[in-house]
N, C-alpha and C positions, 0 to 999 in steps of 0.2 A: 333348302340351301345347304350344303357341302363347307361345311368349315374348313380352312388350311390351314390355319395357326392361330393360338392363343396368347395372348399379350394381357402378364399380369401384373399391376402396377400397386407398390405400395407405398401411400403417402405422408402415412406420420404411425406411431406408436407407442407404447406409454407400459413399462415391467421389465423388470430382470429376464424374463422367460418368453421374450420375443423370438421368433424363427419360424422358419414355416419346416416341415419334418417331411413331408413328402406331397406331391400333386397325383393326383390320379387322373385318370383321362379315357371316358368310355367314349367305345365308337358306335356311331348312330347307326337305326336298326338297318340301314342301307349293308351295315358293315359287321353285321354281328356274323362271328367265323363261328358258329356251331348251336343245335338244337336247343340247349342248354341256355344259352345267352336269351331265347324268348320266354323264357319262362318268368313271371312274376309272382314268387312267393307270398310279397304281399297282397296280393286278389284276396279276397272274402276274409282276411282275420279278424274284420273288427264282427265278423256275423258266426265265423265257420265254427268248426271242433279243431280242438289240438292234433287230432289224427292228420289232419289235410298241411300243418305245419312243421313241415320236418326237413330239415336243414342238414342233420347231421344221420346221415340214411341212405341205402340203396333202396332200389326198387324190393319190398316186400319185406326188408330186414328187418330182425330181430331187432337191432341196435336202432334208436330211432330218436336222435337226440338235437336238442330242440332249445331255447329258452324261454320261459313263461313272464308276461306281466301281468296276467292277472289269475288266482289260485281259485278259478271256476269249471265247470267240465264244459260246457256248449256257448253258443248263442254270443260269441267273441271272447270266449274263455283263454287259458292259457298265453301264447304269442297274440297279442293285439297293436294293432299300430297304432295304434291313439295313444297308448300309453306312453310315460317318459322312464319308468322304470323299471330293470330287469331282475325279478326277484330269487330268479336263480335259474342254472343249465340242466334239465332234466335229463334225464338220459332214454327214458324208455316213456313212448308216446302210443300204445294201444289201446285196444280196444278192451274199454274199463281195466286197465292196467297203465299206472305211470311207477315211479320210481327212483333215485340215485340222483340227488341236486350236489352239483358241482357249482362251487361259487369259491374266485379268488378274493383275498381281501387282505387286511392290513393284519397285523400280527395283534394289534389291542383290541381289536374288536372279538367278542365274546359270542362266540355260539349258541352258549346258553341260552341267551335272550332271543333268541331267532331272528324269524324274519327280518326286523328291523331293526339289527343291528349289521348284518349285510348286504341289503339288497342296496341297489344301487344305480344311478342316474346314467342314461345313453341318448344320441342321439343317432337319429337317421342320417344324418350326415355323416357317421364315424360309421358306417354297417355296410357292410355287404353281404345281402342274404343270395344262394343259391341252391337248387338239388344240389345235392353232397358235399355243402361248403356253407361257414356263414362263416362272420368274423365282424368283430362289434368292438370299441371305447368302452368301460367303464371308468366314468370319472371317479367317481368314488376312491376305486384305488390304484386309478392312474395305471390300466394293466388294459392292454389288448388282450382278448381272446377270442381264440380261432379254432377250429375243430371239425375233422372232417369221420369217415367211417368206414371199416367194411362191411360186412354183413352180421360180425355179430360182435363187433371191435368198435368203440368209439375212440379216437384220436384229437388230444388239445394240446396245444400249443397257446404258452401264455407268455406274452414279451411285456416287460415293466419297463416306465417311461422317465422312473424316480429310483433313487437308493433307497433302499428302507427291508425291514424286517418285513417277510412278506407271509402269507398261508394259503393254503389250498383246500379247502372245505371238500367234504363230504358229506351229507348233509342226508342222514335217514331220519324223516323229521316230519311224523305226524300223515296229514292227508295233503296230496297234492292234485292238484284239476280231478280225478274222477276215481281214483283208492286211495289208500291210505298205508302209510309205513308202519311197521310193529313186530313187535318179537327179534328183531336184531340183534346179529351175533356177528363180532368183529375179531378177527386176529389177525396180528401183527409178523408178516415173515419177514421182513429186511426192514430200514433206512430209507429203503425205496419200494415197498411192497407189501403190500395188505389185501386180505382177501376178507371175504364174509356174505350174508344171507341174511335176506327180511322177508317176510309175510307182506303178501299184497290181499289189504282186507277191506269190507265196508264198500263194494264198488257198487254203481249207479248198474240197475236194470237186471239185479241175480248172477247168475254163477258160480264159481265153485267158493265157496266161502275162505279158504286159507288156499292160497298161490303163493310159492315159493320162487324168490328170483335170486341166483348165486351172483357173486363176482369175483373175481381177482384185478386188482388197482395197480400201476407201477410207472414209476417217473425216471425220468432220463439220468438222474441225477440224484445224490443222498439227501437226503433231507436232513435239517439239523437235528429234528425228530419228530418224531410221530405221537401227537397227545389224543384223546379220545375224552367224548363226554356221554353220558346217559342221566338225559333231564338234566337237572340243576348238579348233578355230579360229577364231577373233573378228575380225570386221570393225565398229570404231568407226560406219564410215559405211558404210550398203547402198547400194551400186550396181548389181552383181548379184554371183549367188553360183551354183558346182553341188555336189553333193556330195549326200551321204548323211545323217542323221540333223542337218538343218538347221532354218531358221528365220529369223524375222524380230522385232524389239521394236522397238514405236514408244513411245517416250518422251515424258511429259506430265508439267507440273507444275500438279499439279488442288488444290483448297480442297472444303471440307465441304461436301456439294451439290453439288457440277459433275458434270457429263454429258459421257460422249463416246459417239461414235454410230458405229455399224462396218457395211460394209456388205459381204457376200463374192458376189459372181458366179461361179457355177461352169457346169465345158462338161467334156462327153467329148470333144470335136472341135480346141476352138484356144481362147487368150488372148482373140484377136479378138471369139468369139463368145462367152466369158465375162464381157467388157465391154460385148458388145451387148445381152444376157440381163438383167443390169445394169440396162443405161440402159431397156432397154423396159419391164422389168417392175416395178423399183422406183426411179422419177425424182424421190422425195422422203425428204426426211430426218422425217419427218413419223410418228413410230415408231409413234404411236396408231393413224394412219389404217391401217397396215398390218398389225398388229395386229387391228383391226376389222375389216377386211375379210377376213382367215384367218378369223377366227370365222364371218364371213358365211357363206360357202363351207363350213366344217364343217356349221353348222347347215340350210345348205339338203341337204346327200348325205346328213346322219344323220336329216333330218327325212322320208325321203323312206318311211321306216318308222315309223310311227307307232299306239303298241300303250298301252294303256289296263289297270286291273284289275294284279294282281300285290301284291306287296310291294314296299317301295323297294329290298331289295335284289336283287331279279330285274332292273327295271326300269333300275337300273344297270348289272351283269353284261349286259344284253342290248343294250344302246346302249356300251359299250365293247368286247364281240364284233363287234359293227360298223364301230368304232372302227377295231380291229385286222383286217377284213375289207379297207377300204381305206387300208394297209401295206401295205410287204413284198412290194412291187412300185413299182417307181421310173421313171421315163420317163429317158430317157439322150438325146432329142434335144435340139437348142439349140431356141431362138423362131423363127428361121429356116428350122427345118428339117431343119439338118444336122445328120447322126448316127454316130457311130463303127461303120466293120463292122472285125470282128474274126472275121467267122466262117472266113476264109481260113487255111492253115499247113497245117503236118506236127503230127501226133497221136506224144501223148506220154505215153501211159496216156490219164485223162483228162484230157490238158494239150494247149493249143495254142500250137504257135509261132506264133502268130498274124501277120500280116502287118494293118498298119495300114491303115485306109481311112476318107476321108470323102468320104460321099456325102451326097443330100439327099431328103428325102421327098415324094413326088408334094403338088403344092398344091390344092386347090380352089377352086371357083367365086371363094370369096373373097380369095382368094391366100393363106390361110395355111395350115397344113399340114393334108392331109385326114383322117392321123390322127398318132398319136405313138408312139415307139418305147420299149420297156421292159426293163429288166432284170427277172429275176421267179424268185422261187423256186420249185421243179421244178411242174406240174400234173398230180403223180402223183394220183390218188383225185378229183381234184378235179372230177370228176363225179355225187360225192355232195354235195357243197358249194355251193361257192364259184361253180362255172358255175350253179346252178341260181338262187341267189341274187343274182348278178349280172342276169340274165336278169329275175329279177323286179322287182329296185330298181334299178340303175345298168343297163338294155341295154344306154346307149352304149358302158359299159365293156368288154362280153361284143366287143362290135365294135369295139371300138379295139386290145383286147388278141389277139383272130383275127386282125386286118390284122396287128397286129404282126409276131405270130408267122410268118405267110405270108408278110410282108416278110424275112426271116431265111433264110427255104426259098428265095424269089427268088434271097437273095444266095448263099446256100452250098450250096443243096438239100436242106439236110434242115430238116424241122424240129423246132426247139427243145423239150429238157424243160425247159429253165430254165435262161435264157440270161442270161450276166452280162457284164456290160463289150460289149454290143454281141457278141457268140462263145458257142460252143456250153460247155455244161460236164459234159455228160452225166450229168449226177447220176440215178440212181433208174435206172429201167429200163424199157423198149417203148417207145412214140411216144403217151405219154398225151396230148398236145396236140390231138392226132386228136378226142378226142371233143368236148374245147371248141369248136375249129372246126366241126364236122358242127351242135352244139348246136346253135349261133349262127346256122346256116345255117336248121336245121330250123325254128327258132324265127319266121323271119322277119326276123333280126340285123344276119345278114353284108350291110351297106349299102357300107361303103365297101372295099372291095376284088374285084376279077373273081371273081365267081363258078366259071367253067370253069376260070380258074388255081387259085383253090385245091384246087378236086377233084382236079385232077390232084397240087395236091401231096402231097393226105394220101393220096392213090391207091399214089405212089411211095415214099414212106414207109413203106409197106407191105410192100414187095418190096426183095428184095436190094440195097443198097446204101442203101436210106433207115434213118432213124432206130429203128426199131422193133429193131434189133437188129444181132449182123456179120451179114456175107452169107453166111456159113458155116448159122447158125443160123439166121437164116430161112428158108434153104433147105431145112433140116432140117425146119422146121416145116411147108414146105406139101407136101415128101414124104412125114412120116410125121403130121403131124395135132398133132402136141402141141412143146413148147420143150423141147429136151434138159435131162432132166434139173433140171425145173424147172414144177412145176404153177401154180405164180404165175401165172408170166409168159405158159402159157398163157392162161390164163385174163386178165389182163391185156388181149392180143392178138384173144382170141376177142371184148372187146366190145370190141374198135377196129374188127375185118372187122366186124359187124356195125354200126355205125354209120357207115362207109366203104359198105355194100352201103345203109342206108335212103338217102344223101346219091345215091347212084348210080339207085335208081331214083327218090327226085325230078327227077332230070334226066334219066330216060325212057334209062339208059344199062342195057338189059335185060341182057347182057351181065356186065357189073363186077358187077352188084346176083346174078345169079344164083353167079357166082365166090366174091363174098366173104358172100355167105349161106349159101353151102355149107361156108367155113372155119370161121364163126361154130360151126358145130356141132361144132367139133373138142373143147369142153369134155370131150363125151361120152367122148372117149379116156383121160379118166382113171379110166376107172371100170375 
């Protein structure tokens, strides 16, 4: 049925603070004007990871900002809709990397005491979650906040509903859903500007043991001042600060209806290029236009599938699997270029002492970078998936996320199952990356990265000392045909040689193609 009009009738009420502030009024799916409008953010939070809930994010961004109700990594961790309380706005949602809780509140309330002297009660009725947009009630302190992004820019906009002394938290403060904040170092450049650096440490599944994430912070507006804390320590006035479970309050004295506007530049590499990120990508206080243009950009990457017939809720479910298709892989270089390697250190389980490094990624023709570098959760199976599908709606991606990866093997020689913070984390098992790259190749893909270098890398990856395994154990395998002790991973391995051997004889290398078609058959050993 086709609704024409809404008739709303109010018949008795009781408080000083009667009025109705605004109606909102969504049009039925009959009437949804763009891609974007079928997506349901809330599908899977009370089960998913915080990776698949990102609100405040482009397709693959850096920036990936979000709010959490509950301080877990999986299995309905971080955003859950069950929840009544939002315990603060993260800003960065990858893979074993969180970071930067932004939380408004009253000016008495004390940071010190953490969590629960700010977190604070919402309703789904006051929310509207979308790709590159949400916007939530807190009653708590009576403040709307909204916040949208570009690629490596989080953008908020906080409108208060009361007069009062009001704050703007910062919030580097211990472990959040899946690492942990430490070693923070804050300084104070304006009234309306602060920049600083923490340690993302303690993550779930190995990696580089110290990840560096910078930032530059700046408000539309002066703040009455800027105070900082570290632990139970108070500094009235922020100049800078280092320490552990710290923070930043800019302090405002706002009336009913005032706005203030926040803008966070984040870098895996420096401050520097935290504020460069900043200035290039988002050089306007203009919340709509930025706003609008996330949406732009959703609805051209989700439009690029376009499916007709169904019921409205297929039709939903299948445009927010898409949604959640481009997640859950984040780009970690700056606008410039420059990218964190971590793949260097001494191995420690699956831990690296990793040894810090920036470097910068080859430019093209048009001097900006020829492709982009990404954290990414493991590409174990993902040749039933996500390579196929890439390949068919996003190529560029199938080939930016290959260079990646072979940018990784450049730096450290192996390459990645699922590389975080710029370093290896060897989550899952063999060298499944081998087939995304062969895909990509095969496909006609691999455009921007040397073709013979990467053969060679997933070549070497193959054999003793690359990723696919120790050197103990793959030597075992091509002695006796199968992984000790382990028919998986056979099997795992037997389609890597075989997609290694089709990549070998496209390049007429008869040799390799005959060697690793002959492994390919090692399945048979388990029978």
């Amino acid at each position: 049925r086709t609704v024409k009009w809404v008739k709303i009738i109010f018949s008795d009420g009781n408080g000083k603070d009667l009025g109705l502030s605004e109606v909102e009024v969504y049009p039925s799916p009959k009437q949804y004007p763009d891609f974007v409008s079928w997506v349901d953010p809330y599908i899977e939070t009370n089960r998913g990871r915080d990776i698949f809930f990102i609100t405040g994010g482009r397709p693959f961004g850096l920036a990936s900002a979000a709010p959490y109700t509950r301080n877990k990594n999986q299995n309905g961790g971080a955003y859950n809709y069950n929840e009544d309380e939002i315990l603060a706005f993260n800003q960065i949602h990858d893979w074993m990397i969180t970071g930067i809780d932004i939380m408004p509140a009253e000016a008495s309330v004390d940071p010190s005491l953490g969590v629960s002297a700010w977190k604070s009660t919402y309703s789904h009725d006051d929310e509207i979650v979308q790709p590159g947009y949400q916007r939530v009630f807190l009653r708590k302190p009576k403040t709307w906040v909204e916040f949208t992004s570009t690629d490596r820019v989080v953008f908020y906009k906080f409108t208060y509903t009361t007069n009062m002394e009001a704050q703007i938290l910062t919030i580097l403060n211990g472990p959040v859903i899946n690492s942990t904040m430490s070693n923070v170092l804050l300084k104070k450049i304006s009234d309306k500007e602060f920049e600083g650096s923490f340690s993302s440490i303690n993550r779930f599944w190995g990696g580089p043991k110290d990840v560096k994430i910078f930032f530059n912070i700046r408000f539309d507006k002066a703040s009455k001042g800027l105070s900082g804390w570290a632990g139970k320590r108070r500094s009235e006035e922020l100049n800078s600060i280092r320490g552990d479970s710290a923070g930043v309050a800019a302090l405002f004295d706002v009336k009913a209806g005032d706005e203030v506007k926040m803008k966070i530049g984040l870098s895996y590499t420096s401050t520097a290029n935290a504020k460069n990120n900043l200035e290039k990508e988002c050089d306007t206080w203009d919340f709509d236009k930025v706003r609008n243009e996330s949406r732009a950009v959703w609805n051209e990457w989700l439009g690029r599938m376009q499916v007709s017939g169904g019921t409205t809720s297929q039709k939903v479910k299948f445009y927010t699997d898409l949604w959640h298709v481009l997640l859950g892989r984040h780009k970690n270089n700056d606008y410039n270029g420059d990218y964190p390697d971590n793949t260097a250190g001494t191995l420690d389980g699956n831990f690296t002492n990793n040894v810090f490094k920036v470097r910068t990624l080859p430019a093209g023709k048009d001097g900006k970078p020829k492709y982009n570098m990404y954290n990414s959760d493991a590409f174990w199976l993902t040749q039933w998936n996500l390579n196929v599908l890439w390949g068919l709606a996003w190529p560029e991606v199938q080939d930016e996320m290959s260079s990646s990866m072979l940018q990784y093997a450049e730096n450290g020689y192996k390459i990645p199952r699922g590389p975080a913070g710029g370093g290896y984390s060897y989550i899952m098992t063999s060298c499944p990356t081998t087939n995304l790259i062969v895909g990509t190749y095969m496909k006609g893909l691999l455009t921007k990265y040397d073709i013979n270098t990467a053969y060679d890398a997933v070549k070497r990856n193959a054999m003793p000392g690359g990723m696919l395994g120790s050197p103990e154990d793959i030597k075992f395998y091509i002695d006796k045909g199968y992984w000790p002790d382990n028919a998986g991973i056979t099997v795992e391995a037997v389609f890597q040689d075989f997609a290694i051997a089709q990549m070998a004889k496209k390049l007429g290398k008869t040799a390799d193609y005959q060697y690793f078609m002959k492994r390919s058959a090692n399945w048979k050993n388990l029978f």
